[in-house]
N, CA and C atoms as a LAMMPS dump frame, in Angstrom:
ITEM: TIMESTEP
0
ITEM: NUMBER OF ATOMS
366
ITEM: BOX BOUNDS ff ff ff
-5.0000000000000000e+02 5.0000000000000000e+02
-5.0000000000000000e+02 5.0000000000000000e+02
-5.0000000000000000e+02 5.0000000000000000e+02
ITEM: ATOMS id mol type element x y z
1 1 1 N 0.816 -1.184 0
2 1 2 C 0 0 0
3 1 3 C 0.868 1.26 0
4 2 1 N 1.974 1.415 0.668
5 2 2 C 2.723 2.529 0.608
6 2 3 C 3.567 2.676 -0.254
7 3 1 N 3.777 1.104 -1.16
8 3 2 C 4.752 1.696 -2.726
9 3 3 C 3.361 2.005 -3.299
10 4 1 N 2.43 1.796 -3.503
11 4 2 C 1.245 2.266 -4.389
12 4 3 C 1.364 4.131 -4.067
13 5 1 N 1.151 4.259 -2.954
14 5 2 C 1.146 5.762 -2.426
15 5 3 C 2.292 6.48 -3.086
16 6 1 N 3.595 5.845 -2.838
17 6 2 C 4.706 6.203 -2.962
18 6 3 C 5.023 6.394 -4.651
19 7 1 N 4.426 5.776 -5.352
20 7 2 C 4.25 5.988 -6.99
21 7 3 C 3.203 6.338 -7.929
22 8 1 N 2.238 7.22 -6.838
23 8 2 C 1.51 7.907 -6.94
24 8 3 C 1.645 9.147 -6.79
25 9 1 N 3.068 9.739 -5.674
26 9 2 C 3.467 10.754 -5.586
27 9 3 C 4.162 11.214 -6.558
28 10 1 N 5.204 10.254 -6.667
29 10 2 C 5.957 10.606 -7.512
30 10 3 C 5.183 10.768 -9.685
31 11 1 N 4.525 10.46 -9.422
32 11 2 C 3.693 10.054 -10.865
33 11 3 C 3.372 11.962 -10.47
34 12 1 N 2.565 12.169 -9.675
35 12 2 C 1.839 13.742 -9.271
36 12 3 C 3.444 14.955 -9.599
37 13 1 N 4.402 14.474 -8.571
38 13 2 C 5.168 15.47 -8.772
39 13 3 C 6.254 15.451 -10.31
40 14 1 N 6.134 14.325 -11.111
41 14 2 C 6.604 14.414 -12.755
42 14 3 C 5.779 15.106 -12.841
43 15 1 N 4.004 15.069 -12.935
44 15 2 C 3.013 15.827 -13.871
45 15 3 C 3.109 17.542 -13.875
46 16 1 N 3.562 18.159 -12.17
47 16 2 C 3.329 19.249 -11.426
48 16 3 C 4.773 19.942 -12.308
49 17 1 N 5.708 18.796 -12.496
50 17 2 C 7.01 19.207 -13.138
51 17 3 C 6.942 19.88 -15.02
52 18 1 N 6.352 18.71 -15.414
53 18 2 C 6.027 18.802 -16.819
54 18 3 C 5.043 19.383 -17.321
55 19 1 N 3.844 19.708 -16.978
56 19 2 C 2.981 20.624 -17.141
57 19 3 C 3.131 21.91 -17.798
58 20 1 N 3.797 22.561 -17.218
59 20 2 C 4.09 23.858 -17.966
60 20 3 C 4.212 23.685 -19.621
61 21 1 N 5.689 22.624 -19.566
62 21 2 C 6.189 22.487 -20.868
63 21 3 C 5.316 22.335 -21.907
64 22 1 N 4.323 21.112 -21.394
65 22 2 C 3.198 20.603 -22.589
66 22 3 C 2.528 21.649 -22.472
67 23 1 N 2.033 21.918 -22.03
68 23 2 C 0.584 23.309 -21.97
69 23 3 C 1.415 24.592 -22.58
70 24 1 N 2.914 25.176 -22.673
71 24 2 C 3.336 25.836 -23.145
72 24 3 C 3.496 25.655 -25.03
73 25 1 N 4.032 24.369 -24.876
74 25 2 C 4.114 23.762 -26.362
75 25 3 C 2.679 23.858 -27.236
76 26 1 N 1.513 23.414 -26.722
77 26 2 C 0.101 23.681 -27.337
78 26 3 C -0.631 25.001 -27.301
79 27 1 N 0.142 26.252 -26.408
80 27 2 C -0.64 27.392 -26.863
81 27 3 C -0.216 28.161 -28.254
82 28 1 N -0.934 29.035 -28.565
83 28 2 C -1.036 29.513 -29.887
84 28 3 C 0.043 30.915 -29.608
85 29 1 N 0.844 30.959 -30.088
86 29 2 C 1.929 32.226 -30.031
87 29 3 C 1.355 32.998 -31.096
88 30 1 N 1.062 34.325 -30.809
89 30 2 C 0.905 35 -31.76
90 30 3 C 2.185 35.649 -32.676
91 31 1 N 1.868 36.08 -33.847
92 31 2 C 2.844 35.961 -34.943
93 31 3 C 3.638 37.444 -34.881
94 32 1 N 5.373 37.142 -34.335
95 32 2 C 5.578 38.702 -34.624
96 32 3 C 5.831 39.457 -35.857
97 33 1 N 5.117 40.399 -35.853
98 33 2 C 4.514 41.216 -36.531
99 33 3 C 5.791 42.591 -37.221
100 34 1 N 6.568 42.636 -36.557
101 34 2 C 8.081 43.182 -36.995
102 34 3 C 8.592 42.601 -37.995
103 35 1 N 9.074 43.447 -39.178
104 35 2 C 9.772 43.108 -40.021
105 35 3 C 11.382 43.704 -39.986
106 36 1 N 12.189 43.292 -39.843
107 36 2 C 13.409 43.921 -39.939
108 36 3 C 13.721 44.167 -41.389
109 37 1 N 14.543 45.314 -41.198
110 37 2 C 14.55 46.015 -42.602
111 37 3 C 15.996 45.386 -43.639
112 38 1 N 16.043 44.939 -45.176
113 38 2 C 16.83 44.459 -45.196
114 38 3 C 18.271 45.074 -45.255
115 39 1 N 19.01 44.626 -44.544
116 39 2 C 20.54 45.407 -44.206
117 39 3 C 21.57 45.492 -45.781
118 40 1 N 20.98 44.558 -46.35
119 40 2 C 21.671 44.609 -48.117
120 40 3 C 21.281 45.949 -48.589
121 41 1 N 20.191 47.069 -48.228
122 41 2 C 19.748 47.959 -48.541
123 41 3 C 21.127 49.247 -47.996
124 42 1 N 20.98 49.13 -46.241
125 42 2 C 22.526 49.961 -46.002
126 42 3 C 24.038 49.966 -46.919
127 43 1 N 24.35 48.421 -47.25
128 43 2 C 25.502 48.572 -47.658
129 43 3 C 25.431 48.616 -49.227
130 44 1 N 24.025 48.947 -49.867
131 44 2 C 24.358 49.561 -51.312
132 44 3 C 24.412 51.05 -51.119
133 45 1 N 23.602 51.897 -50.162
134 45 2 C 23.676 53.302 -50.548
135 45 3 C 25.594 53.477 -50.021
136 46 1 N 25.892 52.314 -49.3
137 46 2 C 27.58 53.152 -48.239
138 46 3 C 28.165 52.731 -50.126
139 47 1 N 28.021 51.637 -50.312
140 47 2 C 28.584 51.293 -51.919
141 47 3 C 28.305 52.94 -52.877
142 48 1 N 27.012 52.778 -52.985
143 48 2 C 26.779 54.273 -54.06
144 48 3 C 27.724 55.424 -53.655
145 49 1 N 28.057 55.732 -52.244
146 49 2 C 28.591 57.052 -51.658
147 49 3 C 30.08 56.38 -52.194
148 50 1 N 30.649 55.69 -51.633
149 50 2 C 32.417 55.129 -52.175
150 50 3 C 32.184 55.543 -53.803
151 51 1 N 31.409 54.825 -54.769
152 51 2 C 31.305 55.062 -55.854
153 51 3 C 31.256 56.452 -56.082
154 52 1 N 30.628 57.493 -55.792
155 52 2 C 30.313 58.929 -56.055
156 52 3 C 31.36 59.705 -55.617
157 53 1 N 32.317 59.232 -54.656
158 53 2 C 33.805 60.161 -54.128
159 53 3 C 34.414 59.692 -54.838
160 54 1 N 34.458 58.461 -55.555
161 54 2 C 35.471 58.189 -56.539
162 54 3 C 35.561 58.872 -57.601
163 55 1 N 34.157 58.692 -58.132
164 55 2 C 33.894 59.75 -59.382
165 55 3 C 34.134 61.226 -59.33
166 56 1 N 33.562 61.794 -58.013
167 56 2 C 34.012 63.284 -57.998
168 56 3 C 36.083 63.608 -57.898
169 57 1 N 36.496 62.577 -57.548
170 57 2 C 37.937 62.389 -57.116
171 57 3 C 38.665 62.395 -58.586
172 58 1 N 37.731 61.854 -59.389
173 58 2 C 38.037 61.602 -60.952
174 58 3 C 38.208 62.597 -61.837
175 59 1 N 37.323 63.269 -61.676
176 59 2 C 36.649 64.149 -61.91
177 59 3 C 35.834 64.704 -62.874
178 60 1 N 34.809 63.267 -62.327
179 60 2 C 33.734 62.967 -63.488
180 60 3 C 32.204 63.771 -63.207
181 61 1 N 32.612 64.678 -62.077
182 61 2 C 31.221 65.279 -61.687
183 61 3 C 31.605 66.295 -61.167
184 62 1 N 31.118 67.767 -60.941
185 62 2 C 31.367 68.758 -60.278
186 62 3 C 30.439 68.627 -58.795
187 63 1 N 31.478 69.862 -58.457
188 63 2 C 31.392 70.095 -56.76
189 63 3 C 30.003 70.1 -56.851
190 64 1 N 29.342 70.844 -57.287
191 64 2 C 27.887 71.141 -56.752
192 64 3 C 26.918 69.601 -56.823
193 65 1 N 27.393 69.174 -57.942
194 65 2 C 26.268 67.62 -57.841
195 65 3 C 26.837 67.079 -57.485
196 66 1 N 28.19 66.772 -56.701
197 66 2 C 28.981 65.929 -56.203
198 66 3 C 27.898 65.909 -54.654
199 67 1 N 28.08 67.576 -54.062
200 67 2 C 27.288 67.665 -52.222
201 67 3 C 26.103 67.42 -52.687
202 68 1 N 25.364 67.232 -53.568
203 68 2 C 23.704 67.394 -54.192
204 68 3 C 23.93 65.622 -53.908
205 69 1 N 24.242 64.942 -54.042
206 69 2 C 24.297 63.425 -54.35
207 69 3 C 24.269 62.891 -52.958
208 70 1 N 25.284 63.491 -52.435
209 70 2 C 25.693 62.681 -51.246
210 70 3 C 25.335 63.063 -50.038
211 71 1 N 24.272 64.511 -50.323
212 71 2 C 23.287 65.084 -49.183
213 71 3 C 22.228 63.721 -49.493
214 72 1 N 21.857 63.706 -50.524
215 72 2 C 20.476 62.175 -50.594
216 72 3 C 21.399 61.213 -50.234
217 73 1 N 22.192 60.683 -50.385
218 73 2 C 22.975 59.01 -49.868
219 73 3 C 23.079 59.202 -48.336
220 74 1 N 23.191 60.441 -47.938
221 74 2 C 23.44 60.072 -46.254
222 74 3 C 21.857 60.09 -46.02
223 75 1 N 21.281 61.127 -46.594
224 75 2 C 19.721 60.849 -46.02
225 75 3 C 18.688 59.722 -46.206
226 76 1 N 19.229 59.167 -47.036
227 76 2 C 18.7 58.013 -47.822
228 76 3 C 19.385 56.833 -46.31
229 77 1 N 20.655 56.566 -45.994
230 77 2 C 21.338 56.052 -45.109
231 77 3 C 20.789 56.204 -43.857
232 78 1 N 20.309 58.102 -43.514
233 78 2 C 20.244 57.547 -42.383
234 78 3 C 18.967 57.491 -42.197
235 79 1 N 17.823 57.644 -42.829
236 79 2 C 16.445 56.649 -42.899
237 79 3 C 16.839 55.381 -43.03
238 80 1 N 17.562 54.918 -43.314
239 80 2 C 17.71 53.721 -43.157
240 80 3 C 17.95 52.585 -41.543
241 81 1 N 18.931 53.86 -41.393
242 81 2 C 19.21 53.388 -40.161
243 81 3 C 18.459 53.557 -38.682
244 82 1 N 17.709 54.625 -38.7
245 82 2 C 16.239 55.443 -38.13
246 82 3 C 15.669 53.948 -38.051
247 83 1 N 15.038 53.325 -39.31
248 83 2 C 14.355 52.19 -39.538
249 83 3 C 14.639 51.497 -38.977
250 84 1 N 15.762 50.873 -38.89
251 84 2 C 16.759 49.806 -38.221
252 84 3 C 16.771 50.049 -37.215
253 85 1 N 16.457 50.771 -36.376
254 85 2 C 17.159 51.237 -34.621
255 85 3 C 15.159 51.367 -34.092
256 86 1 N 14.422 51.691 -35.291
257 86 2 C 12.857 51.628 -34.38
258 86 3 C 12.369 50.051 -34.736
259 87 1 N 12.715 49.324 -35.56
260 87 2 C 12.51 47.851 -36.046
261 87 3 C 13.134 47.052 -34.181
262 88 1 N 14.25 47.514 -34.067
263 88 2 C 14.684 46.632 -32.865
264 88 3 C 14.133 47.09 -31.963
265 89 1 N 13.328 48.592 -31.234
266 89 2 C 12.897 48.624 -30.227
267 89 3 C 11.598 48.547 -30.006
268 90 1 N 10.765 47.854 -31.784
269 90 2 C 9.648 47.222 -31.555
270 90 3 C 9.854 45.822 -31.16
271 91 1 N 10.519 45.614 -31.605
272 91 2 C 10.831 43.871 -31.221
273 91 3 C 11.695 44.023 -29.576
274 92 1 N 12.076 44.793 -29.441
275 92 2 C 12.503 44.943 -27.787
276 92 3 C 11.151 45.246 -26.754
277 93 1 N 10.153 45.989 -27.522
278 93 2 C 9.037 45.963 -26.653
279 93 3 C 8.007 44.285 -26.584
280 94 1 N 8.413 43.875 -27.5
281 94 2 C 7.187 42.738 -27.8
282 94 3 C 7.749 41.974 -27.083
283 95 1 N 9.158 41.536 -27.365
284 95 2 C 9.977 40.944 -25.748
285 95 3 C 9.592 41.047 -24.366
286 96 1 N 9.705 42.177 -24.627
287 96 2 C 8.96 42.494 -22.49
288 96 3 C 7.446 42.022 -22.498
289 97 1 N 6.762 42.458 -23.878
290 97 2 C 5.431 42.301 -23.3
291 97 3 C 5.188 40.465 -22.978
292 98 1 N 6.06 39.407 -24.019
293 98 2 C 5.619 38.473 -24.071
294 98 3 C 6.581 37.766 -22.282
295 99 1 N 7.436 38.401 -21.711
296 99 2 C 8.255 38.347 -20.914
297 99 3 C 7.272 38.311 -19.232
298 100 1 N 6.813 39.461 -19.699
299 100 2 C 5.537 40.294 -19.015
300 100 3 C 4.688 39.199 -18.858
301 101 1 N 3.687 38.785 -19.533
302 101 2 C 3.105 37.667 -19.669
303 101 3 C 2.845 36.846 -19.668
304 102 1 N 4.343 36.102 -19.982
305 102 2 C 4.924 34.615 -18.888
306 102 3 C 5.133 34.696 -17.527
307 103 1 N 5.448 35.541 -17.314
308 103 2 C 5.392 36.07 -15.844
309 103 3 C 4.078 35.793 -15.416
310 104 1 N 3.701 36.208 -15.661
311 104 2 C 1.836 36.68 -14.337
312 104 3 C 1.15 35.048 -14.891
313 105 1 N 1.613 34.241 -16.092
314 105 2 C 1.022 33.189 -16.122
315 105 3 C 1.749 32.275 -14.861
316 106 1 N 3.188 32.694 -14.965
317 106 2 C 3.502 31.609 -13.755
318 106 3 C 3.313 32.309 -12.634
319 107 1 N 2.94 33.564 -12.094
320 107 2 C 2.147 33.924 -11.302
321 107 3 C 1.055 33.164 -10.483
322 108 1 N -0.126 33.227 -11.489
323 108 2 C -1.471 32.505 -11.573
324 108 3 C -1.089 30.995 -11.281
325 109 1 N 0.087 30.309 -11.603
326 109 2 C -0.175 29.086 -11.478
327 109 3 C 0.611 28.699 -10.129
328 110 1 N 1.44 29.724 -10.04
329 110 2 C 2.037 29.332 -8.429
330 110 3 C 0.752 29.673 -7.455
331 111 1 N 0.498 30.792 -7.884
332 111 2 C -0.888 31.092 -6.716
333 111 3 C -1.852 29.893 -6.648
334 112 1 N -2.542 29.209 -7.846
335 112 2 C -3.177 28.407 -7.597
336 112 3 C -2.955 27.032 -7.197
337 113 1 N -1.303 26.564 -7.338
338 113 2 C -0.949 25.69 -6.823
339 113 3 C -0.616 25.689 -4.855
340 114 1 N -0.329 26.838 -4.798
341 114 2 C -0.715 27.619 -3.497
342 114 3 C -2.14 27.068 -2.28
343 115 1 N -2.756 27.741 -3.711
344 115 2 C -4.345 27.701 -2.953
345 115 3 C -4.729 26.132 -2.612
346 116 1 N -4.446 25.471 -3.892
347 116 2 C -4.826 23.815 -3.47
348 116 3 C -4.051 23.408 -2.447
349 117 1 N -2.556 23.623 -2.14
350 117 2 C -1.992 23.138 -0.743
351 117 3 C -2.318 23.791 0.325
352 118 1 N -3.15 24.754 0.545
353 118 2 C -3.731 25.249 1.491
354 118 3 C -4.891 24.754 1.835
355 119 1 N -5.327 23.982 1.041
356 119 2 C -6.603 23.539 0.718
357 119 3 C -7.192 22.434 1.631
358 120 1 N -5.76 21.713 1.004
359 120 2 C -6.035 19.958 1.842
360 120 3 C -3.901 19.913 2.224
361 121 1 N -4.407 19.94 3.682
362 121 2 C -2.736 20.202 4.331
363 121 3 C -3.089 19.062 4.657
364 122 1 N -1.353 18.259 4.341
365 122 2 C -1.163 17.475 4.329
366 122 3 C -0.83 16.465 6.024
């Protein structure tokens, strides 16, 4: 009677163990919604700017459309990079929130595992 008891506990405290995992594995994650921007995009405009000092260096273009060019390549660049730096601190917020969230679920389940051992003391 007391190995029956005794592998009954232990059967309870695997389930109390593994639980999370399975019940974590079958919920529905919602889809993140962030796109990161593609970075092949930065290193053609830094390419276009090398290309355009070469040419003005050549001196295949004058001064004036030389700064006219490369006022749009940095602005063009640094929208780019604007993009890139708010892309990661949407995905840095969705982190906390989903962080956030696992939290107060294992919250709820310590509390209610709580409540049942308060329930029936052993």
């Amino acid at each position: 009677m007391s190995v029956l008891i005794g592998v009954l506990l232990a059967l309870l405290a695997i389930a109390v163990v593994i639980y999370p995992f399975v019940r974590a594995r079958f919920q529905p994650r919602p889809p993140m919604t962030v796109v990161s921007p593609d970075p092949g995009r930065l290193d053609t405009v830094y390419e276009e700017i090398r290309t355009l000092q070469l040419e003005y260096e050549l001196g295949s273009i004058d001064e004036r459309e030389y700064q006219e060019q490369l006022r749009d390549y940095r602005l063009q660049a640094a929208a780019i990079l604007h993009e890139q730096g708010r892309s990661r601190h949407e995905i840095d917020l969705l982190m906390e929130e989903e962080i956030m969230a696992a939290r107060g679920a294992l919250r709820n389940q310590v509390g209610s595992l709580e409540e049942k051992r308060d329930d029936h003391p052993i």
